[in-house]
DODODO-444755 format. One record per residue (C-alpha): x, y, z; residue in three letters. Coordinates in steps of 0.1 Angstrom, whole numbers. Example, Ala and Ser with C-alpha at 12.3 -4.5 7.8 and 13.67 -1.06 7.14 Angstrom:
# residues 2
     x     y     z residu
   123   -45    78    Ala
   137   -11    71    Ser
END
This chain:
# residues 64
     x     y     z residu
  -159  -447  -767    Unk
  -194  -452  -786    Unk
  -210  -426  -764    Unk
  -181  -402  -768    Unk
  -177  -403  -804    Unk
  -218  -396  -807    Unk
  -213  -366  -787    Unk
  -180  -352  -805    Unk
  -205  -361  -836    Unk
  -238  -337  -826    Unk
  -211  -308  -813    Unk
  -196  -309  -848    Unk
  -227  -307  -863    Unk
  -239  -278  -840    Unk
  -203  -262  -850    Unk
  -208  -262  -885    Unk
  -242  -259  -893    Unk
  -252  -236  -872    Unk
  -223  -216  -861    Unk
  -225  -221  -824    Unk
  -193  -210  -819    Unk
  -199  -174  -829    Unk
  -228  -163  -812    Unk
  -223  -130  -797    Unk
  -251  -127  -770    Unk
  -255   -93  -748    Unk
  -259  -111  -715    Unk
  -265  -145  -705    Unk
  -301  -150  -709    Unk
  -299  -147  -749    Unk
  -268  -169  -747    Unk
  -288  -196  -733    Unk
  -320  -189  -757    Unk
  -297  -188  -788    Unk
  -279  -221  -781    Unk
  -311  -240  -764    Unk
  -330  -231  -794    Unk
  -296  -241  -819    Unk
  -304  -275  -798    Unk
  -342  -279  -805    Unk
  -335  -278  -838    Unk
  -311  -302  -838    Unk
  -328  -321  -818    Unk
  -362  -321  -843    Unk
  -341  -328  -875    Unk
  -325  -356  -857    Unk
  -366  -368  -846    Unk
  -380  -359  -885    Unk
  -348  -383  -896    Unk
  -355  -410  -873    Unk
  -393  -411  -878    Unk
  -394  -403  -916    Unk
  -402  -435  -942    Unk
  -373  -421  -964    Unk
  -347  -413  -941    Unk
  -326  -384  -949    Unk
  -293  -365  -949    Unk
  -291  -336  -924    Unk
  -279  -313  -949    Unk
  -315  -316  -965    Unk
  -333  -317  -935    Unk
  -315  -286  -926    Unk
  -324  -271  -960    Unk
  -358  -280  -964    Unk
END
C-alpha cells in the first residue's frame, strides 16, 4: 500500500506539473523523449530536495 500510494503520488505530480497527459508527439520517438525528459526532471527536483540543507517544496523547486 506504501509503495502504491508513492507511485499514485509522483504520477500526480507528473500530471499536474507538467502536463503529461497532453503531450501531443508526432511519432513515438518524441513521445518517449518528451516524457523521459518530464521524468529526469522529476527525478532531479526530487534529488536537489533530498540533498538540500533546507529542504524544499516542489512547487519552488519547480519554480526556481
Amino acid at each position: 500500500m506504501r509503495v502504491r500510494r508513492l507511485i499514485e503520488t509522483v504520477i500526480g505530480q507528473l500530471v499536474e506539473r507538467f502536463s503529461i497527459e497532453k503531450v501531443w508527439a508526432r511519432d513515438l520517438w518524441h513521445l518517449t523523449s518528451r516524457i523521459n525528459r518530464k521524468l529526469l526532471a522529476h527525478t532531479v527536483c526530487r534529488w536537489l530536495n533530498r540533498h538540500s540543507p533546507n529542504p524544499l517544496q516542489f512547487e519552488q523547486l519547480v519554480a526556481e
